[in-house]
LOTI-983700 format. One record per atom (N, C-alpha, C, O, CB): z negated, x, y negated; residue in three letters. Coordinates in steps of 0.05 Angstrom, whole numbers, padded with zeros to 5 digits, always signed. Glycine has a CB too. Layout:
<bados>
ZXYALA...
</bados>
This chain:
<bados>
-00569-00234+00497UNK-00541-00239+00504UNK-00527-00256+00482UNK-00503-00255+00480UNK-00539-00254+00531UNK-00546-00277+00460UNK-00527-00295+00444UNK-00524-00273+00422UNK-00501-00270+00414UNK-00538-00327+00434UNK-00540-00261+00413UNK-00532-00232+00403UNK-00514-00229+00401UNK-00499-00234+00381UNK-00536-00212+00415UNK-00509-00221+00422UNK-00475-00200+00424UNK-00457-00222+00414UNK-00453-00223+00389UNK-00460-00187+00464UNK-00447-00239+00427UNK-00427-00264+00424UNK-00424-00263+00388UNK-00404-00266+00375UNK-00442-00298+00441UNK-00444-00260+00381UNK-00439-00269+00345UNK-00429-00241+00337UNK-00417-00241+00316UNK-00472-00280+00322UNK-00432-00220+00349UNK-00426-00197+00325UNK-00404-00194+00339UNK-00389-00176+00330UNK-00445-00168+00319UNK-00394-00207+00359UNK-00365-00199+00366UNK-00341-00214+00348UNK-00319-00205+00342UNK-00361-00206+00397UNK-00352-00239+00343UNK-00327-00248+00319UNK-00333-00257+00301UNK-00351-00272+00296UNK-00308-00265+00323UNK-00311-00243+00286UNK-00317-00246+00251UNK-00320-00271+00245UNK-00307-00290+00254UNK-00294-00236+00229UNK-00344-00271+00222UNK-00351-00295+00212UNK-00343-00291+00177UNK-00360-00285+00160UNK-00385-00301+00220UNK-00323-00295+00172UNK-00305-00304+00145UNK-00333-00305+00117UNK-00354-00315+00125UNK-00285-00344+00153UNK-00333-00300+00099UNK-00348-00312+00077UNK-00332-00333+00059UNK-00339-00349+00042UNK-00358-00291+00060UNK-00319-00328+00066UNK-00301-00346+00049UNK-00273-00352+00056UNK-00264-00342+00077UNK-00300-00336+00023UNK-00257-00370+00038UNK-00226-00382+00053UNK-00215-00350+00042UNK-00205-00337+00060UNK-00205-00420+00036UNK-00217-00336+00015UNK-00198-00314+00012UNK-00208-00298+00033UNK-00193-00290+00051UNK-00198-00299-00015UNK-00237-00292+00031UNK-00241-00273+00057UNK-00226-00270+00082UNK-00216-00251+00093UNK-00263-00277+00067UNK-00228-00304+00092UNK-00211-00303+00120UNK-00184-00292+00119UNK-00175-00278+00137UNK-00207-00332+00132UNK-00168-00300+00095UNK-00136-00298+00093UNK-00127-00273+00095UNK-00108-00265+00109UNK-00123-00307+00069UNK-00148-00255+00074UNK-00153-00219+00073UNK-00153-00210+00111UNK-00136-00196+00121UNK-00196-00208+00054UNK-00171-00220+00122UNK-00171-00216+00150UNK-00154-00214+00171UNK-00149-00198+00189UNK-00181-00229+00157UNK-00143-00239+00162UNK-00115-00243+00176UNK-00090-00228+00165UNK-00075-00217+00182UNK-00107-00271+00173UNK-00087-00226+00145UNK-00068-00212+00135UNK-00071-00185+00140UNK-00050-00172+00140UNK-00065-00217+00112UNK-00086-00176+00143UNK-00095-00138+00146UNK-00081-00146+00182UNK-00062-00131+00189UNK-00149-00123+00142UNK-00090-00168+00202UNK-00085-00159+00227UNK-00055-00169+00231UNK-00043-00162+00251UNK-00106-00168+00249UNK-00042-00188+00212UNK-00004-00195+00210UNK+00002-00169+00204UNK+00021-00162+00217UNK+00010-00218+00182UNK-00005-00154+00191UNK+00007-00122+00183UNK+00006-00104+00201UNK+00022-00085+00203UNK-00008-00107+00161UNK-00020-00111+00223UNK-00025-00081+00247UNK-00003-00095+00268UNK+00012-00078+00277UNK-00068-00076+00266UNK+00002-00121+00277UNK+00028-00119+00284UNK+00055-00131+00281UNK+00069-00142+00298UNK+00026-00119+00302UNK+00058-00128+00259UNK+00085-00140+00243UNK+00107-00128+00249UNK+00126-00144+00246UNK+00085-00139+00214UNK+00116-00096+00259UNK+00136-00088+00263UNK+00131-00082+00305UNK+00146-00069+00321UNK+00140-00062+00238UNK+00113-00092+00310UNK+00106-00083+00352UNK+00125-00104+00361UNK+00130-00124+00348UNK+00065-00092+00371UNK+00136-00096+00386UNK+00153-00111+00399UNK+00147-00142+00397UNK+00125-00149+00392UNK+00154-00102+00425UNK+00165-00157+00401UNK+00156-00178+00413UNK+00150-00185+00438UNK+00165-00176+00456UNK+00167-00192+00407UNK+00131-00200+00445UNK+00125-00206+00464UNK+00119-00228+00481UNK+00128-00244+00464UNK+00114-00197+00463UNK+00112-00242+00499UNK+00088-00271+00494UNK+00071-00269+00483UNK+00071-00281+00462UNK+00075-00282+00513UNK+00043-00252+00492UNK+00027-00252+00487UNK+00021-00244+00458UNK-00003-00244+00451UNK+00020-00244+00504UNK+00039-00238+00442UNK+00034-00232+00411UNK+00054-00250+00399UNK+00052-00248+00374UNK+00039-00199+00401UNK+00073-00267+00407UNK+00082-00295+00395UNK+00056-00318+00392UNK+00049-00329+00372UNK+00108-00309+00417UNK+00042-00321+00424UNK+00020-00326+00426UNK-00002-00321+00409UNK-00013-00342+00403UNK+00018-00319+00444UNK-00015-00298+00396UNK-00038-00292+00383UNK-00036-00301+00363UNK-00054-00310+00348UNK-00046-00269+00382UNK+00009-00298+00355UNK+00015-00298+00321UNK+00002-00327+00312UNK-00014-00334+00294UNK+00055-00298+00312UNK+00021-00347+00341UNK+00013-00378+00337UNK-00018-00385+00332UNK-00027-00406+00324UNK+00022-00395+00365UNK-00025-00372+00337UNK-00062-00378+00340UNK-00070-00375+00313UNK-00081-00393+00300UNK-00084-00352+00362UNK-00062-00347+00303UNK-00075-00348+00270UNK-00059-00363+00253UNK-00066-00362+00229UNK-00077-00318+00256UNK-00036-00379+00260UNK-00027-00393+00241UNK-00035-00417+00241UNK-00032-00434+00223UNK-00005-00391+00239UNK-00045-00419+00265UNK-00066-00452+00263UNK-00084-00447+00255UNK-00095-00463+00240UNK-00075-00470+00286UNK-00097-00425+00260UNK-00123-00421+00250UNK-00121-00431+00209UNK-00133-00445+00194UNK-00131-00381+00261UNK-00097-00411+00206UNK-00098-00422+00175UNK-00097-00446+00168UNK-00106-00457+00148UNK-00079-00414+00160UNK-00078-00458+00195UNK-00078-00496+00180UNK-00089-00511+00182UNK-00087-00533+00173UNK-00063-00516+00184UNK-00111-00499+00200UNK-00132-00525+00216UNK-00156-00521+00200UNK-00168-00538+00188UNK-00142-00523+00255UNK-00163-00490+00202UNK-00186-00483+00190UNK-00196-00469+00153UNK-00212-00477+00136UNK-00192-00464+00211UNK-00177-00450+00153UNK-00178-00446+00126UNK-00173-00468+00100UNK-00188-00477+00083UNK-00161-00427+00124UNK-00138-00474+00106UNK-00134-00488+00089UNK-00148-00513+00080UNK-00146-00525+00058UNK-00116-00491+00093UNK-00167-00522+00104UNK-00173-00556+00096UNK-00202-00540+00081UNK-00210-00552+00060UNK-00180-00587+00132UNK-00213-00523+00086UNK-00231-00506+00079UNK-00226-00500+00051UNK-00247-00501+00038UNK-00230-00483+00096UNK-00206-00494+00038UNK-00199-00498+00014UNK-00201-00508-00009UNK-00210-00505-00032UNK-00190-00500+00015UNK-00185-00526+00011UNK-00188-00557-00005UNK-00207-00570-00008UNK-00209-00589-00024UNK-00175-00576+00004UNK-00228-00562+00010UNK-00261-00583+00013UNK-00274-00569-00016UNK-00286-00579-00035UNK-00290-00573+00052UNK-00265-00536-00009UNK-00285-00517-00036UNK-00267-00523-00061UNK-00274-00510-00080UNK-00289-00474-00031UNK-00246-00538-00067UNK-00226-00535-00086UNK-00227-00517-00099UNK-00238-00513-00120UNK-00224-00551-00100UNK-00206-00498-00077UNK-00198-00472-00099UNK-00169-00471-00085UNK-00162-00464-00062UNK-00220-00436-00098UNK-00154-00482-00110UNK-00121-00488-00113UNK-00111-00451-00109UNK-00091-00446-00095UNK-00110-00506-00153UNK-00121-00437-00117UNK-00111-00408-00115UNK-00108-00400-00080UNK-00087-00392-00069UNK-00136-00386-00132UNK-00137-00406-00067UNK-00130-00400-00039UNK-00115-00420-00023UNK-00107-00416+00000UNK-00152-00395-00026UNK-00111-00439-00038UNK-00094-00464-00019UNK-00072-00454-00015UNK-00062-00454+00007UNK-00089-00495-00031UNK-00054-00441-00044UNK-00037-00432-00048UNK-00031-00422-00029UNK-00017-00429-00010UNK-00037-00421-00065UNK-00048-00398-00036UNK-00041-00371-00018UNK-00050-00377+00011UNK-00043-00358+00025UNK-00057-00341-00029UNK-00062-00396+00024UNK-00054-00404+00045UNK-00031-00418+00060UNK-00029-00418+00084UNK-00066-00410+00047UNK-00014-00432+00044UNK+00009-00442+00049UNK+00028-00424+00042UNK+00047-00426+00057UNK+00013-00465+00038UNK+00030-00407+00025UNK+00039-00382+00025UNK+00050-00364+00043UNK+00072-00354+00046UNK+00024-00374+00018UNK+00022-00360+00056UNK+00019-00343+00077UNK+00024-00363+00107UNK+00030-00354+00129UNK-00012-00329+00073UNK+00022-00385+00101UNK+00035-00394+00133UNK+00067-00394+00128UNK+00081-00391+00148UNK+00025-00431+00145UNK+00080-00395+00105UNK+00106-00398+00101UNK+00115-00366+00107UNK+00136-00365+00120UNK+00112-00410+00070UNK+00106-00347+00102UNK+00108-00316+00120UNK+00104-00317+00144UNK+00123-00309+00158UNK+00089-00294+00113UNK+00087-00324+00152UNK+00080-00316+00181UNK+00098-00332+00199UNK+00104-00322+00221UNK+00050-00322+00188UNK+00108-00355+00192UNK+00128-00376+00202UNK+00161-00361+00203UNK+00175-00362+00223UNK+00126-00405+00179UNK+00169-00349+00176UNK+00194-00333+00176UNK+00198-00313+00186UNK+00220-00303+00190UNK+00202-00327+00158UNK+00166-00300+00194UNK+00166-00276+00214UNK+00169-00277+00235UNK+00175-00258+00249UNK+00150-00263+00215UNK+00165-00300+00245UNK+00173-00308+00275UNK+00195-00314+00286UNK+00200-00309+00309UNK+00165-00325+00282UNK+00213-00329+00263UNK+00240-00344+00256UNK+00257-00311+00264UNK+00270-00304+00284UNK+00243-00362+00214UNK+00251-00297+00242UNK+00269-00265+00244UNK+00264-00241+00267UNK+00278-00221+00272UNK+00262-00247+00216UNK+00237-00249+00280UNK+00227-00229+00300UNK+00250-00246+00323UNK+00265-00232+00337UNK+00184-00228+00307UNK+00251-00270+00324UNK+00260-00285+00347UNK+00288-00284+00342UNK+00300-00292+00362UNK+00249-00314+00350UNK+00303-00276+00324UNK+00328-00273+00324UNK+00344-00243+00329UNK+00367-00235+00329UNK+00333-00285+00299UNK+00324-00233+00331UNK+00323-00205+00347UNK+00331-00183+00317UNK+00342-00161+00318UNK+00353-00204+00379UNK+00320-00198+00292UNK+00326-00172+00266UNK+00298-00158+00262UNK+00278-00165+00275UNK+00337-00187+00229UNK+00298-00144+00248UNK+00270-00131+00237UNK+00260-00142+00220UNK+00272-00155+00202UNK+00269-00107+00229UNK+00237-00138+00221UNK+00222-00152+00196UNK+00216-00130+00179UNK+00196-00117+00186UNK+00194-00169+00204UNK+00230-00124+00158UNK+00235-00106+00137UNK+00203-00114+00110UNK+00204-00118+00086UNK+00275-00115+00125UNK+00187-00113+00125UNK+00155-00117+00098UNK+00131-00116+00110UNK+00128-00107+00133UNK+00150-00149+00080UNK+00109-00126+00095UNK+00096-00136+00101UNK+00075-00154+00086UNK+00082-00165+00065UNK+00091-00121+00112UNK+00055-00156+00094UNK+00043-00180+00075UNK+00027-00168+00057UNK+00011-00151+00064UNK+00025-00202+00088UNK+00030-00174+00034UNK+00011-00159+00012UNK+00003-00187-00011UNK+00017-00203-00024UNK+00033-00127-00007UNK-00022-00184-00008UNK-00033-00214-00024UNK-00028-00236-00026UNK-00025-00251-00045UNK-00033-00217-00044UNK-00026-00241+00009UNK-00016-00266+00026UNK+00015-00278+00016UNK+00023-00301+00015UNK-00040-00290+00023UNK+00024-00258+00010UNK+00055-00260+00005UNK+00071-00229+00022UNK+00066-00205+00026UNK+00059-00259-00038UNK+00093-00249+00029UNK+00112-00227+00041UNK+00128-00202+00008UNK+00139-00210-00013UNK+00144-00253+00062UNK+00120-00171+00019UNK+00136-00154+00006UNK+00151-00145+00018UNK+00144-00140+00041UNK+00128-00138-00004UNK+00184-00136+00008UNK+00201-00114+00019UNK+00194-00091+00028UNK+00184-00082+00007UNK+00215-00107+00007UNK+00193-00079+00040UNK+00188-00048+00040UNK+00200-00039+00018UNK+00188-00021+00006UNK+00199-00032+00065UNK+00224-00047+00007UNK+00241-00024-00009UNK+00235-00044-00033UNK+00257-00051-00043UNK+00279-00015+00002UNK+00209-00059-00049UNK+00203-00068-00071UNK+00184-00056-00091UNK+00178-00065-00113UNK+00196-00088-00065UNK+00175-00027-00076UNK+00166-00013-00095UNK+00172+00010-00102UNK+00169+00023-00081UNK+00148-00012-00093UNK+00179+00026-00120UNK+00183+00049-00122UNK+00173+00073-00114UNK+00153+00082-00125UNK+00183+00049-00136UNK+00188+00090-00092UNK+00176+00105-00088UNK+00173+00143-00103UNK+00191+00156-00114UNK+00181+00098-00066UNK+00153+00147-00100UNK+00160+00162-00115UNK+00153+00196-00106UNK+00130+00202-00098UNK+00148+00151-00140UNK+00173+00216-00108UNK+00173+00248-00099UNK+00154+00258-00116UNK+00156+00258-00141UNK+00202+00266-00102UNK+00131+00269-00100UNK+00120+00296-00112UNK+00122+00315-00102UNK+00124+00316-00077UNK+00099+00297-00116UNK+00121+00341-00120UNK+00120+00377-00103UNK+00096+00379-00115UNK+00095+00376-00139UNK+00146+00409-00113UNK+00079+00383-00104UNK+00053+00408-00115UNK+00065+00437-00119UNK+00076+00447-00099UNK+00025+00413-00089UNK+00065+00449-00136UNK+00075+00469-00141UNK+00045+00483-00153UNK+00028+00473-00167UNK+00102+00465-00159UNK+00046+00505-00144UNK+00016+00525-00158UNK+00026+00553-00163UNK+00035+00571-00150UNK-00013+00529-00133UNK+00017+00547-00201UNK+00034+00563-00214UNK+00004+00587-00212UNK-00015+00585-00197UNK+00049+00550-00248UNK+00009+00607-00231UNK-00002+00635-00228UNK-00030+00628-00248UNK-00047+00645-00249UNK+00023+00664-00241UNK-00036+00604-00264UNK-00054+00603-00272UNK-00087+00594-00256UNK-00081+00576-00240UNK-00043+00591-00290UNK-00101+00596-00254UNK-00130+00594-00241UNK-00124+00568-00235UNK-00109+00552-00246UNK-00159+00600-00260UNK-00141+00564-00211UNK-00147+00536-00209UNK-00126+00520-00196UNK-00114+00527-00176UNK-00152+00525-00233UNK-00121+00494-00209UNK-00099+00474-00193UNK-00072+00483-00188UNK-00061+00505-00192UNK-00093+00449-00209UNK-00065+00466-00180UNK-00034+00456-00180UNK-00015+00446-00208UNK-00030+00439-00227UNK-00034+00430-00161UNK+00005+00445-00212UNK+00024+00435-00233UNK+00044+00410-00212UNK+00050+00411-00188UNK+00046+00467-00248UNK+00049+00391-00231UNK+00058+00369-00222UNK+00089+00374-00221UNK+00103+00361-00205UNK+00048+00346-00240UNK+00101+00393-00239UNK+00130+00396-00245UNK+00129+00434-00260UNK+00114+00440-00279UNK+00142+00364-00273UNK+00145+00453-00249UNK+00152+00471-00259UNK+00171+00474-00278UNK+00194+00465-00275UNK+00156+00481-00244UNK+00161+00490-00305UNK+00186+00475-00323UNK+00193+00521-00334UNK+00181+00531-00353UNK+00168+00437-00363UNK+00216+00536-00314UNK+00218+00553-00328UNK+00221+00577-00303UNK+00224+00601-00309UNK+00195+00552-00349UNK
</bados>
């Protein structure tokens, strides 16, 4: 039975590890309704960063994840601020920093498959 209990929650290798963790599950629900119970969970991993990671950081001194842990509580804090003001939260978190959706270029492809063997052509020119 103590078994089970450990493989049920993740045990971090490290402060980036944890932040990676968290940030993959700020992304699975960054655009879901709001709710209690997910204002609630949000509040939980953001202590989790201040209580546990960050001082965690600072004990291993690595100024890079401190960073990007204060970083990333300064997102997760404005996501709450804009979820609660009833706008969308237009991103998401990418390397414990908030991105736009519309900050990368996106870009059109056609597969087009011309008469020669084999593949596809990226662009038809004719």
């Amino acid at each position: 039975m103590e078994n089970m209990t450990n493989e049920r929650y993740y045990q971090p290798e490290s402060p980036k590890d944890a932040l990676r963790f968290i940030e993959n599950l700020f992304n699975q629900y960054a655009q879901a309704p709001l709710t209690a119970d997910l204002v609630a969970y949000h509040q939980k991993l953001v202590k989790q960063i201040q209580d546990n990671i960050l001082p965690t950081a600072e004990k291993d001194e690595q100024p890079v994840q401190v960073e990007n842990a204060k970083a990333m509580i300064q997102t997760m804090q404005s996501w709450l601020r804009i979820r609660m003001s009833g706008q969308p939260f237009a991103g998401k978190m990418h390397h414990f920093r908030f991105e736009a959706d519309n900050a990368k270029p996106k870009f059109k492809r056609k597969a087009v498959k011309g008469r020669r063997s084999g593949g596809y052509r990226s662009v038809r020119h004719g």
